[in-house]
C-alpha positions as CSV (number, residue, x, y, z in Angstrom):
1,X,-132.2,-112.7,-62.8
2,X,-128.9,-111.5,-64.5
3,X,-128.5,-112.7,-67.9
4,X,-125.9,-114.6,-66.9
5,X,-127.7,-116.4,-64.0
6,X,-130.2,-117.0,-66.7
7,X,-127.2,-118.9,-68.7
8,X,-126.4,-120.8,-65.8
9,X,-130.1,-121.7,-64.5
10,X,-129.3,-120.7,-61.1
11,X,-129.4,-117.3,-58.8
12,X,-127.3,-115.9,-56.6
13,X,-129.3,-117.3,-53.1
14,X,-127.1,-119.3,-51.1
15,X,-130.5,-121.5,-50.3
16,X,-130.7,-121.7,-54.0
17,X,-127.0,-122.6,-54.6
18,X,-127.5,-125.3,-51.7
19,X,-130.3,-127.4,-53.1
20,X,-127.9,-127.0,-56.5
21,X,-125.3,-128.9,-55.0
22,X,-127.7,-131.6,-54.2
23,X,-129.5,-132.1,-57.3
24,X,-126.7,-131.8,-59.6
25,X,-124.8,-134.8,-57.0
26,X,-128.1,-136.7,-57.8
27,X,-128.1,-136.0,-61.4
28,X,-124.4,-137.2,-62.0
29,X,-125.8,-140.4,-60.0
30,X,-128.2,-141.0,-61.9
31,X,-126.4,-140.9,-65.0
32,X,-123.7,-143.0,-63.4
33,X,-126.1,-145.7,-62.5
34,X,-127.2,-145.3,-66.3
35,X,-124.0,-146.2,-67.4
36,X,-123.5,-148.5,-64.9
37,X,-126.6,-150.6,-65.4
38,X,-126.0,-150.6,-69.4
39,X,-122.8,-152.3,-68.7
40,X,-124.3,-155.4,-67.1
41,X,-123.8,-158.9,-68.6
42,X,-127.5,-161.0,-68.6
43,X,-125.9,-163.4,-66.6
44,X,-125.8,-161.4,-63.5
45,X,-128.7,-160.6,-61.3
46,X,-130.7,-158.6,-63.3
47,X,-132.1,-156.8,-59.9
48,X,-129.0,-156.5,-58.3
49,X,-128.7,-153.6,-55.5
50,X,-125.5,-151.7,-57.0
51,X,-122.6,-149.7,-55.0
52,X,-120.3,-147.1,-56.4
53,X,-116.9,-146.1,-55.4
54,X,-114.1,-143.8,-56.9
55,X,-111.1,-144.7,-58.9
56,X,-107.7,-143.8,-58.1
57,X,-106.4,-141.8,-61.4
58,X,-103.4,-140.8,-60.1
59,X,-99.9,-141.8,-61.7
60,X,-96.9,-143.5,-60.5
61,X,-93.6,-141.6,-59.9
62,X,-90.6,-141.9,-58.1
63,X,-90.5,-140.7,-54.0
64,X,-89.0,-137.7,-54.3
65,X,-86.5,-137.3,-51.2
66,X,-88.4,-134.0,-50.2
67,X,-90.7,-136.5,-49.4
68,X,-89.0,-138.5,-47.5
69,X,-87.3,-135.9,-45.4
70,X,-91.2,-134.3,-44.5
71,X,-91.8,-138.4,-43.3
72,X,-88.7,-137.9,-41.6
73,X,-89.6,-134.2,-39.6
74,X,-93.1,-135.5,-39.2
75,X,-91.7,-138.9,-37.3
76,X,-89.2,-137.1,-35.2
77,X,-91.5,-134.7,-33.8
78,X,-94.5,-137.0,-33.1
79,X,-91.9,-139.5,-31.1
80,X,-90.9,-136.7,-28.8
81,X,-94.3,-135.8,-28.3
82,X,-95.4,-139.3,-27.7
83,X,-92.9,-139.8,-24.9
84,X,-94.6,-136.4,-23.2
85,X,-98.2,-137.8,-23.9
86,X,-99.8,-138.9,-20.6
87,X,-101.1,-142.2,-20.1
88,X,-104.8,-141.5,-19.7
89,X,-104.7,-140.2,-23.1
90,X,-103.3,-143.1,-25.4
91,X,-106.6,-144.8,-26.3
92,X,-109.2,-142.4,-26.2
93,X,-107.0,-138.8,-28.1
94,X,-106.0,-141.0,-31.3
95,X,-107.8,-139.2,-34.1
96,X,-110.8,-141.5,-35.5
97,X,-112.3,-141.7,-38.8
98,X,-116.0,-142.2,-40.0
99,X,-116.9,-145.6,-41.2
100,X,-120.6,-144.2,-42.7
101,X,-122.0,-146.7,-40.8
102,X,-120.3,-149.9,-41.1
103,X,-120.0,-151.7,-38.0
104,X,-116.8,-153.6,-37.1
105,X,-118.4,-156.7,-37.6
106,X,-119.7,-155.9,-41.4
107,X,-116.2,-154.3,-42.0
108,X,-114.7,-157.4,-42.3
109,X,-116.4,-159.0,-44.9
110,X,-113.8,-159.9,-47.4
111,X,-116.0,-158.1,-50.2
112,X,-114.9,-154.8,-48.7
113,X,-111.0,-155.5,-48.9
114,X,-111.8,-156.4,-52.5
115,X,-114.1,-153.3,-53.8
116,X,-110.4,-151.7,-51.8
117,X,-108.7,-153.6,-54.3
118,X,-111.0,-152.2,-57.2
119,X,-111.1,-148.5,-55.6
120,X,-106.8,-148.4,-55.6
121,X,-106.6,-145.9,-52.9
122,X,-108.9,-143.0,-53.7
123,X,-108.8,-142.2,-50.2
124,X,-105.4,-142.1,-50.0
125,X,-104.6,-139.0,-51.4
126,X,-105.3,-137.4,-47.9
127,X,-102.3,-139.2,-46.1
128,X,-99.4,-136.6,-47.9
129,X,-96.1,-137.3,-46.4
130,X,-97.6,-137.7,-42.9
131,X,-99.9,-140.8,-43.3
132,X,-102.1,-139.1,-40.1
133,X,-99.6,-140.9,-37.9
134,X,-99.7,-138.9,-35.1
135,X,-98.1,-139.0,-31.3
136,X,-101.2,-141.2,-30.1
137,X,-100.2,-143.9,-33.2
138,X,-96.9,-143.9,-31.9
139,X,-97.7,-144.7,-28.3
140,X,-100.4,-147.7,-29.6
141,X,-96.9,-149.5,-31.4
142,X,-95.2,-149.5,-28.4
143,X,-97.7,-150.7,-26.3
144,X,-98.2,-153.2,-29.0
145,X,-94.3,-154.2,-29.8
146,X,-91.4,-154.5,-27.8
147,X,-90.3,-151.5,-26.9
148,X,-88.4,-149.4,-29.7
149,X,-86.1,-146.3,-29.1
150,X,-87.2,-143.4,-30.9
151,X,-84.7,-143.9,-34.0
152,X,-85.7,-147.5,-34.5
153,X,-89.3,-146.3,-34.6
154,X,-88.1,-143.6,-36.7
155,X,-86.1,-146.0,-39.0
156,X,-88.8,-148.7,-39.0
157,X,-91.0,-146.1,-40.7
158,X,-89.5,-144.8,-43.2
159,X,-88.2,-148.4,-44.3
160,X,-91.2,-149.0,-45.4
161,X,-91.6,-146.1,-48.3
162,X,-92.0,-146.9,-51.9
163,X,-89.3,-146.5,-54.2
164,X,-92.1,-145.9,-56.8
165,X,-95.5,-144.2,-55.1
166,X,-98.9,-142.5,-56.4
167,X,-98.6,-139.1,-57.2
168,X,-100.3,-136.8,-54.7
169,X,-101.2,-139.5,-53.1
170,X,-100.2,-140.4,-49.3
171,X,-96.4,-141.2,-49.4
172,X,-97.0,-145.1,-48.3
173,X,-99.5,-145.6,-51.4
174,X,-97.5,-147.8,-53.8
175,X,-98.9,-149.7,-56.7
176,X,-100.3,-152.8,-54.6
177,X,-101.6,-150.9,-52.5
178,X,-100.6,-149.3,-48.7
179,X,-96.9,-150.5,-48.0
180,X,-97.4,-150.1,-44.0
181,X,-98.7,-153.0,-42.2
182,X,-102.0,-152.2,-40.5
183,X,-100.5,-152.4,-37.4
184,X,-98.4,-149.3,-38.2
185,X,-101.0,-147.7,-39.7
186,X,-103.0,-144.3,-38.6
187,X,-106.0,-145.0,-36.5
188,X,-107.8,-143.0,-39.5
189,X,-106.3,-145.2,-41.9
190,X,-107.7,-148.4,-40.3
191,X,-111.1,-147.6,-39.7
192,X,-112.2,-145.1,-42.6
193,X,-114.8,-146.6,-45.0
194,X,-116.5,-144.8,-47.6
195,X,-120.5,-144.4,-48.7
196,X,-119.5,-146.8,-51.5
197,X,-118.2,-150.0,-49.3
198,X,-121.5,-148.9,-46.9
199,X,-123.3,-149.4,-49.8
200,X,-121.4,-152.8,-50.7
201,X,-122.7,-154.1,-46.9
202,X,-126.3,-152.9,-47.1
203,X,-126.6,-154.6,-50.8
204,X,-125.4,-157.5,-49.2
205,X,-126.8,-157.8,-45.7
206,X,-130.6,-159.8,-45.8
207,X,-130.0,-160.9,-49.5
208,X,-128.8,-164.2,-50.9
209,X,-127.9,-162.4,-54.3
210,X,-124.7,-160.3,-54.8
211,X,-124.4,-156.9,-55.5
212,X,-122.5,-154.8,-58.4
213,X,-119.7,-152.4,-57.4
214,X,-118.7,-149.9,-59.8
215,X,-115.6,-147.8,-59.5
216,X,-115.6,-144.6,-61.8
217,X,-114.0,-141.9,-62.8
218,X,-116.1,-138.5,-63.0
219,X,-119.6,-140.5,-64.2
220,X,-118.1,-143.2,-66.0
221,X,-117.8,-146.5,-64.8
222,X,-113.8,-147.6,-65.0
223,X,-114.8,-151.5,-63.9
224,X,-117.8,-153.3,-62.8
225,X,-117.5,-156.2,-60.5
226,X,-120.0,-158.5,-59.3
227,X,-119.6,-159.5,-55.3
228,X,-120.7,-161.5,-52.7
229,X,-119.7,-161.4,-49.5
230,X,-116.5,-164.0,-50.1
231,X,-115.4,-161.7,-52.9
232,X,-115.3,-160.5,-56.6
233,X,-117.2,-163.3,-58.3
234,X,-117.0,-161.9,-62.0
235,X,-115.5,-158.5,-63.1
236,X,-115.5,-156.3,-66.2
237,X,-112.9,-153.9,-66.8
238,X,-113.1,-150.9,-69.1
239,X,-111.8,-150.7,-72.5
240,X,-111.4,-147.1,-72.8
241,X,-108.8,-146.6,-70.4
């Protein structure tokens, strides 16, 4: 090894940089759960199965109008392409999204809306200024709504952006959350669930006690919430910022 590799602990093998990744995902975990677990009132269940999601950092600006126009380009293409979209194709091209497991049963469990409601749109920040609508989305709403000419489709979107949105951050994604109602959300958008609210279900599922969920930043935990599957039942909220 180079004395450089020596610095680092790790050679140049990609098999060896592979099982890296791994172990240093588990060690940032581990310390996590650490942090996590020192955080935890005596009053909660000392045993509790613990789930832990990401925290939205990002800050709130103004929608810039660039923004707005890409919303507006994206729209006006996807509603000519929707009218050329053959019928066979509405329900099954519509792009999904992985749900880690959850099944649509366990996904509505009010707990997972509120750990959502902890998280504040992590996920979001893959939407940009399109918000994965796509021609197939488009097709769904009017199968689902009275039928809409393209520029009331059009218009009926973009009504619905923020003044005031997360930066980077899909251009829907306002402080309270997504301004679109589900129905005129992505098919991505509605189904996606990630490995923390999986973990929020299998803590839950064949146990009377409730779980933790932790949303953090990097390793450290931002809040800690105690849930059951109703809802937060106690939360703790970090004083650091």
């Amino acid at each position: 090894m180079s004395t450089l590799q020596r610095i680092r602990g790790l050679c140049d093998n990609p098999e060896c940089r592979r099982k890296d990744v791994g172990f240093q995902q588990e060690r940032r975990r581990g310390t996590t759960m650490e942090l996590i677990r020192h955080r935890l009132p005596a009053s909660w269940p000392a045993n509790a199965a613990v789930a832990v999601l990401p925290r939205n950092s990002r800050q709130l600006v103004p929608i810039d109008v660039t923004r707005v126009e890409a919303l507006r380009q994206h729209l006006e293409r996807i509603v000519i392409e929707a009218e050329a979209l053959p019928d066979a194709e509405c329900e099954s091209k519509e792009t999904s999204a992985t749900t880690h497991g959850v099944e649509p049963q366990q996904a509505e469990m009010p707990a997972l809306a509120a750990a959502c409601g902890l998280c504040a749109g992590h996920c979001c920040a893959t939407g940009g200024d399109s918000a994965w609508l796509e021609p197939t989305t488009i097709r769904r709403l009017q199968r689902q709504l009275p039928p809409l000419a393209a520029p009331r489709i059009i218009g009926h979107y973009l009504d619905y952006v923020p003044e005031t949105g997360y930066q980077d951050s899909c251009i829907y994604h306002a402080e309270n959350g997504c301004r679109l109602p589900r129905q005129l959300r992505s098919n991505v958008c509605n189904q996606y669930l990630c490995k923390g609210l999986a973990e929020i279900v299998q803590g839950l599922e064949g146990s009377a006690e409730p779980c933790v969920t932790a949303t953090v930043i990097g390793v450290s935990p931002v809040s800690v919430a105690l849930i059951d599957a109703l809802g937060v039942l106690d939360i703790i909220e970090s004083t650091g910022g």
